[in-house]
C-alpha positions in Angstrom: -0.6 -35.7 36.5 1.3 -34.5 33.4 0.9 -35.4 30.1 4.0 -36.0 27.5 3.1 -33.9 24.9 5.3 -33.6 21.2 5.2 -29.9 20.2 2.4 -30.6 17.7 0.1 -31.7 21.0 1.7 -28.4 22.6 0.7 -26.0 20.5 -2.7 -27.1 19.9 -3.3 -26.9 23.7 -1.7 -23.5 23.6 -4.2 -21.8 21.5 -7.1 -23.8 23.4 -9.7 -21.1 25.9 -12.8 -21.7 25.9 -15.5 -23.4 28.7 -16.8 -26.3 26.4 -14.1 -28.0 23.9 -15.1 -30.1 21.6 -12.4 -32.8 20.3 -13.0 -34.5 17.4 -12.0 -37.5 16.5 -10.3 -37.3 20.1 -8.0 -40.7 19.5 -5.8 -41.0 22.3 -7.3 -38.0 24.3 -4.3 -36.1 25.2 -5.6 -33.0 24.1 -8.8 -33.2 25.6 -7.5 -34.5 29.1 -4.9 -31.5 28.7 -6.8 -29.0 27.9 -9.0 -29.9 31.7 -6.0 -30.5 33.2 -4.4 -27.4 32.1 -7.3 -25.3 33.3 -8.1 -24.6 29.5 -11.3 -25.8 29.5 -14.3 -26.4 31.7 -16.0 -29.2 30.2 -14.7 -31.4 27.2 -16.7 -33.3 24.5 -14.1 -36.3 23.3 -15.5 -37.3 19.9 -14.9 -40.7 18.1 -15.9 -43.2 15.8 -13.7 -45.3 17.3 -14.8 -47.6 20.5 -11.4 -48.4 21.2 -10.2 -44.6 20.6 -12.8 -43.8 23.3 -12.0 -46.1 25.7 -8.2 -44.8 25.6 -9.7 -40.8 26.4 -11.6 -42.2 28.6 -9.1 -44.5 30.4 -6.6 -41.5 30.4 -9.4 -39.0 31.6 -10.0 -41.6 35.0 -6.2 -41.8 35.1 -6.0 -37.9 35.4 -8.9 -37.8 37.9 -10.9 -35.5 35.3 -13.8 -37.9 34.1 -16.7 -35.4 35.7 -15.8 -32.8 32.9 -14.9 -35.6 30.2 -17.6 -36.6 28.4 -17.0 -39.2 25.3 -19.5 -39.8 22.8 -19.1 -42.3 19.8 -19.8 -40.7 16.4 -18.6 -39.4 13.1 -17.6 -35.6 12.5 -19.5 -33.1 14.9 -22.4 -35.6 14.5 -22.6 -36.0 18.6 -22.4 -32.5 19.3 -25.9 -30.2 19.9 -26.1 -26.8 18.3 -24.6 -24.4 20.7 -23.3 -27.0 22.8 -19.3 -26.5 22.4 -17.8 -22.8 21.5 -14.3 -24.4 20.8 -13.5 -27.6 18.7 -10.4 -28.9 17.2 -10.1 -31.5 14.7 -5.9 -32.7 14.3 -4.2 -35.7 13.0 -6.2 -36.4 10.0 -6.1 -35.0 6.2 -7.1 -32.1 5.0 -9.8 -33.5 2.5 -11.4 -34.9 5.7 -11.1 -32.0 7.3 -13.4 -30.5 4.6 -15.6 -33.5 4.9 -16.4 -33.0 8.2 -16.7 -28.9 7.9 -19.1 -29.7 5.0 -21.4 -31.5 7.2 -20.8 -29.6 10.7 -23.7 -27.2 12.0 -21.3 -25.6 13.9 -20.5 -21.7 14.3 -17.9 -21.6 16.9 -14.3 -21.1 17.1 -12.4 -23.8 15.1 -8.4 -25.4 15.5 -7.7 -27.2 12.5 -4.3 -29.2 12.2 -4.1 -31.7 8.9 -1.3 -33.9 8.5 -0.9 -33.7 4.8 -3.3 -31.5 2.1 -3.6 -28.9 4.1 -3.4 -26.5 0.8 -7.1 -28.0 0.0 -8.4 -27.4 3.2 -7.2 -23.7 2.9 -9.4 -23.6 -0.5 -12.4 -24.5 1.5 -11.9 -22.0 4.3 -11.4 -19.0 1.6 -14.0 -16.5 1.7 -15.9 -18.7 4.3 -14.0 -18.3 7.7 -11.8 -15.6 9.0 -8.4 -17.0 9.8 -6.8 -15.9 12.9 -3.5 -17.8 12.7 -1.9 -19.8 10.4 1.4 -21.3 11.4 3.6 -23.7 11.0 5.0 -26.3 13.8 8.1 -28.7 12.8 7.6 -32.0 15.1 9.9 -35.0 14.3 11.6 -33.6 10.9 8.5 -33.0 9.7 6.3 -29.4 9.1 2.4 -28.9 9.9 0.4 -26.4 9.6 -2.0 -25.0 12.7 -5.1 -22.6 11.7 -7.3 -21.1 14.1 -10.7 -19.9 11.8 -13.8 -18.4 13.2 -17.4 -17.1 11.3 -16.3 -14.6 8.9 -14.4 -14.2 5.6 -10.6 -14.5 4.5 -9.6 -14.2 1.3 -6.3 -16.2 0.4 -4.1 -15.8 -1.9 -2.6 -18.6 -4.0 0.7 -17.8 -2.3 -1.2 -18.6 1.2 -3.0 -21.2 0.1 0.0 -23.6 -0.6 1.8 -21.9 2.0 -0.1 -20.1 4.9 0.3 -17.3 5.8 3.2 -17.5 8.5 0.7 -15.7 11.4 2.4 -14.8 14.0 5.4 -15.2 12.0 8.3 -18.2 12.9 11.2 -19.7 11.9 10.1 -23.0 11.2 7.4 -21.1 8.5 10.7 -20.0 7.0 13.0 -23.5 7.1 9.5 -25.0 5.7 9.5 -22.5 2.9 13.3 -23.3 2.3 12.7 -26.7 2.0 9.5 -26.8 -0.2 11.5 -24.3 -2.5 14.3 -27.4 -2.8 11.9 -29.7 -3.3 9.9 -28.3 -5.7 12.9 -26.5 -7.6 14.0 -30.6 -7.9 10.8 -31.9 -9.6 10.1 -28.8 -12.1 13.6 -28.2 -13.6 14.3 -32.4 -13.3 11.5 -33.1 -15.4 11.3 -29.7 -17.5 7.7 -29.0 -16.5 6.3 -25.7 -17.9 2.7 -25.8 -16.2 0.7 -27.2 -14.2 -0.1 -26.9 -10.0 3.0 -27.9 -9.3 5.2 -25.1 -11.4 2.2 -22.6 -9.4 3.4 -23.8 -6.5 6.9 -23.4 -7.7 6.9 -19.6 -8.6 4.5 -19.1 -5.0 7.6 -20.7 -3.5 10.0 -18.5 -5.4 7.6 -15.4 -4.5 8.0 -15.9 -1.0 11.1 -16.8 -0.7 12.2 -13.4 -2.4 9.5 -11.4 0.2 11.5 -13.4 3.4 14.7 -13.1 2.0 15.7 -17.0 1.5 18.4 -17.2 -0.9 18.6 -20.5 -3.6 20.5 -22.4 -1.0 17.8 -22.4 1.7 
């Protein structure tokens, strides 16, 4: 069997090696029936709060032939999962804030793959000085950019720069068309309202920062 995966889904599986993953707030279970399928994982733990979420992995996991190694549990967060029990987990497809929600409340030290769809610069504050960031990157899927971190135990200091921005690791193009196109945006909103402080002008003269250190010219 082979799964249909948007280069989000890709990506995520990409960074994924490990002998227990656990997938939290699993949804649809595409990652964690292609992470067994793809040999990237011995065992999965699909995580949900949703029944119906659950019954889709698990549906999908028959489908594939994988069930033995797929086992779904209903619950909030990391709530399911033992100490010790899982030395990979990724959380994608929900905001950053709940994100930090769920870190807040995890007793969990292993490896961590993080994908928010929107805040991700507030999840970035949270991991600063409390995880050492591996990769932070940047993915465009569907005209729009997200950001992918891979954080272990440890400590990472960002900057205010990386913290609205990442910090392009490994380096990519779509980092750079992203950076572009937040410079536009931004550019639009300060100078159209005349704004003089505030997070957004930060984020403003980050943008312009960056875009001087890559080279991007006014136009993009």
């Amino acid at each position: 069997m082979r799964l249909r995966l948007d280069p989000r889904l890709r990506a995520v599986l990409n960074e994924i090696r490990c002998y227990t993953l656990a997938d939290i707030g699993c949804d649809h279970g595409r990652i964690a029936v292609g992470a067994l399928l793809e040999g990237r994982a011995e065992k999965v733990l699909a995580i949900d709060k949703s029944a119906a979420s659950l019954h889709k992995c698990k549906l999908l996991g028959e489908e594939a032939g994988v069930q033995d190694r797929l086992d779904c549990r209903t619950g909030d967060g990391f709530e399911p999962v033992k100490e010790g029990e899982a030395d990979f987990a990724v959380i994608a497809g929900i905001g950053g804030r709940e994100i930090v929600h769920i870190l807040e409340k995890a007793n969990y030290r292993g490896k961590l793959l993080l994908l928010p769809h929107q805040d991700s610069h507030e999840l970035r504050r949270f991991l600063s000085g409390r995880y050492h960031i591996m990769k932070d990157f940047v993915i465009s899927c569907g005209g729009k950019y997200y950001c992918l971190i891979v954080a272990s135990q440890g400590g990472y200091n960002y900057s205010e720069a990386e913290i609205y921005f990442g910090r392009n690791l490994p380096q990519s193009d779509d980092y750079l068309n992203m950076l572009a196109a937040e410079r536009v945006k931004l550019s639009k909103i300060v100078c159209g309202n005349h704004l003089t402080e505030g997070e957004i002008v930060q984020k403003w003269k980050e943008a312009e920062k960056l875009c001087q250190k890559y080279g991007i010219s006014s136009n993009g």
